[in-house]
N, C-alpha and C positions, 0 to 999 in steps of 0.2 A: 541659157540653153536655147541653141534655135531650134526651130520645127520640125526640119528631118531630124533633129537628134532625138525628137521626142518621139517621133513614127518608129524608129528604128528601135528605141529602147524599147515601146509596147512591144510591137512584132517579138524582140528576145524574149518577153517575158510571157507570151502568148504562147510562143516557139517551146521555152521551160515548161511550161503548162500544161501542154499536148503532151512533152516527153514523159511528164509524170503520172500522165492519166492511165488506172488500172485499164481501163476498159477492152484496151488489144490483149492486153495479161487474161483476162477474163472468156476473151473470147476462144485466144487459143485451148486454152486451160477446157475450156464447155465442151470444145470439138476435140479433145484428144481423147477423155473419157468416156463422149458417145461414141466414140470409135472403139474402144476396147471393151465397153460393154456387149458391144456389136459383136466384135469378137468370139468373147468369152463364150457365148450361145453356138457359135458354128461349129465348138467341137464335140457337142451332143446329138448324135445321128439315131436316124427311124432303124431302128434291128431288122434286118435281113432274116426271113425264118427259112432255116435248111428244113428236109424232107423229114418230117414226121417228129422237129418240134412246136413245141408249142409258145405265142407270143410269153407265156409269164416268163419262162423262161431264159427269151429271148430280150426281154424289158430287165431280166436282173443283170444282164450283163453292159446293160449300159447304164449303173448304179454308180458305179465310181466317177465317170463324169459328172451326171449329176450334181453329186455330194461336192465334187471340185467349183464345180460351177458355180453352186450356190454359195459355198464359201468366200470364190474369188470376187464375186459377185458382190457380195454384202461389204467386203471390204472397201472391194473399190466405192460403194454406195457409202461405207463409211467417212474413207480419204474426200469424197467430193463435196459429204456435207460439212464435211470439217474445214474443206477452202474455205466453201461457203461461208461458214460461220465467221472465219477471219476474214474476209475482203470486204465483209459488210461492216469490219472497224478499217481497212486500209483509205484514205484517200489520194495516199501518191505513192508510187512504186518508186525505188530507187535500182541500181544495179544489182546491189544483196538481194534484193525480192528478186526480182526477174531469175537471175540465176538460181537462187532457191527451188524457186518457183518450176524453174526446169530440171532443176535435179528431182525436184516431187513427182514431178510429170516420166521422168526416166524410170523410175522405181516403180514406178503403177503399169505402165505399158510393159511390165514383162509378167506381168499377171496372166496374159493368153498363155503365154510359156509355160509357166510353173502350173498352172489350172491344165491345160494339157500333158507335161509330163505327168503328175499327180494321177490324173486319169487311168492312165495305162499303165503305171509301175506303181500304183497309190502302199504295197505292200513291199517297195522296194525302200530301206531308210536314207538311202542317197537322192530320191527322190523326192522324199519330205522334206530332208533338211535342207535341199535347194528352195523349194516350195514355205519353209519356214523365213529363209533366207530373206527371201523376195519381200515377205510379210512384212518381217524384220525393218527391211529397207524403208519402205512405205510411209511406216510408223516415225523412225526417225528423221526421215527426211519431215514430215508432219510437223515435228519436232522442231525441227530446226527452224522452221521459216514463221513458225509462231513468236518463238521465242524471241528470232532476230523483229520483226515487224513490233511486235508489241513490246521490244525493248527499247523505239525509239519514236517518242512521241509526236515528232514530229511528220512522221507517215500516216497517221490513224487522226481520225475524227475527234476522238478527245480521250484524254490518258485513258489506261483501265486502272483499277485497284490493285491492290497485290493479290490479295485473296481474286479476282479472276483470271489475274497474268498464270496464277501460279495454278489455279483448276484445269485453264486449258493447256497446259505443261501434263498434267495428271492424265488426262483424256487420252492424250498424242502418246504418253510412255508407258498409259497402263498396260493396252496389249500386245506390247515388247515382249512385258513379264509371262504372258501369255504365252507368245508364241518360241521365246528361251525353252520353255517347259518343253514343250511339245518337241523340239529340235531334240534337246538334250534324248527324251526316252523313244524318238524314232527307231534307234539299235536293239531298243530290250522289247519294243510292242508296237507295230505298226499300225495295230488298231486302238491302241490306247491315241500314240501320235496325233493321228486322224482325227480322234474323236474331240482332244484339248485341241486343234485349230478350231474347230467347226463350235467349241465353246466359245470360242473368241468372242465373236460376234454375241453373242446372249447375253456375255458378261460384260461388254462394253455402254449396251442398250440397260439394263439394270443399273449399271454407275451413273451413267446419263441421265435417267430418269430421276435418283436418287438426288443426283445434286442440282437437278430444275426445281424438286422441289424442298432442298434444304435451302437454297440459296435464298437471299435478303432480297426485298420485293424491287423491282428496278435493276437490280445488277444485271450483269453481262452474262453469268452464268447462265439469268432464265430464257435468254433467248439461244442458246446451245440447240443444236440439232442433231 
């Protein structure tokens, strides 16, 4: 083999190297969620008080953004520690992640949508169940890009076990189950609806806790976020 053939082979395999590094995955991935966190906050505005009332009043009518906000909020705060938690086993991206990876990103950024429809129709059920929808999305896209990643050992650091392939499968589809519920009874209570989204989150944070601390000491579950 002469010289340049061996300059040239490095250079491709330098070239593979760079193409597989999460690190541009990561960075888009950081700026799209401070961007929609960003968001999420602009559609809760200071109340205007008209002539002879009073602020309490004036603060309960901006109650349902709020409540949206903080929802939409904690999920997306959910979705971005759950990247997290997967890319700290990825070390090479292939095509599957990247597009995953943007399909994840598609499903989070309509969170300002559905967190503002929510807001102003939150007692309307075609607005839930879009608002469930969205949720919906999120989780499964979640889903999928774990599944695909840690089904192939060759992208990640070093195997996982089954018992934690299969935990963070658990994490990614339990508040599916959650937010089905809440879709389903949007028609019969829209304050029941309401109330099982905004459960999500508490019951997501309870599973998690639970399984850092059943989990075998060293495994992958304990470093879950």
């Amino acid at each position: 083999m002469r010289e340049d053939d061996e300059v040239t082979f490095g250079s491709g395999a330098f070239r593979e190297e760079r193409r597989k590094d999460p690190s541009r995955v990561l960075a888009l991935t950081d700026g799209v969620f401070a961007i929609i966190i960003t968001l999420l906050v602009l559609d809760i505005h200071v109340p205007e008080l008209s002539a002879h009332e009073h602020l309490r009043t004036a603060i309960a009518e901006v109650r349902p953004s709020f409540i949206s906000f903080v929802i939409a909020f904690i999920v997306a705060a959910m979705q971005w520690v759950g990247h997290r938690d997967l890319f700290t086993l990825i070390r090479y991206t292939d095509r599957g992640i990247i597009w995953l990876n943007l399909l994840t990103l598609f499903a989070v950024c309509l969170l300002p949508f559905g967190s503002a429809l929510l807001s102003r129709y939150y007692e309307d059920p075609l607005a839930l169940r879009l608002f469930g929808l969205i949720l919906i999305g999120t989780s499964v896209a979640r889903t999928a890009i774990w599944a695909y990643a840690t089904g192939r050992p060759s992208l990640i650091h070093e195997p996982l076990d089954r018992a934690s392939i299969w935990s963070g499968l658990a994490l990614s589809v339990f508040p599916v189950a959650i937010y089905i519920i809440a879709f389903a009874i949007a028609g019969v209570s829209s304050q029941a609806s309401l109330a099982v989204y905004a459960s999500g989150p508490v019951l997501y944070f309870i599973a998690i806790t639970l399984l850092r601390l059943l989990a075998p000491r060293g495994s992958a579950e304990r470093q879950f976020t």
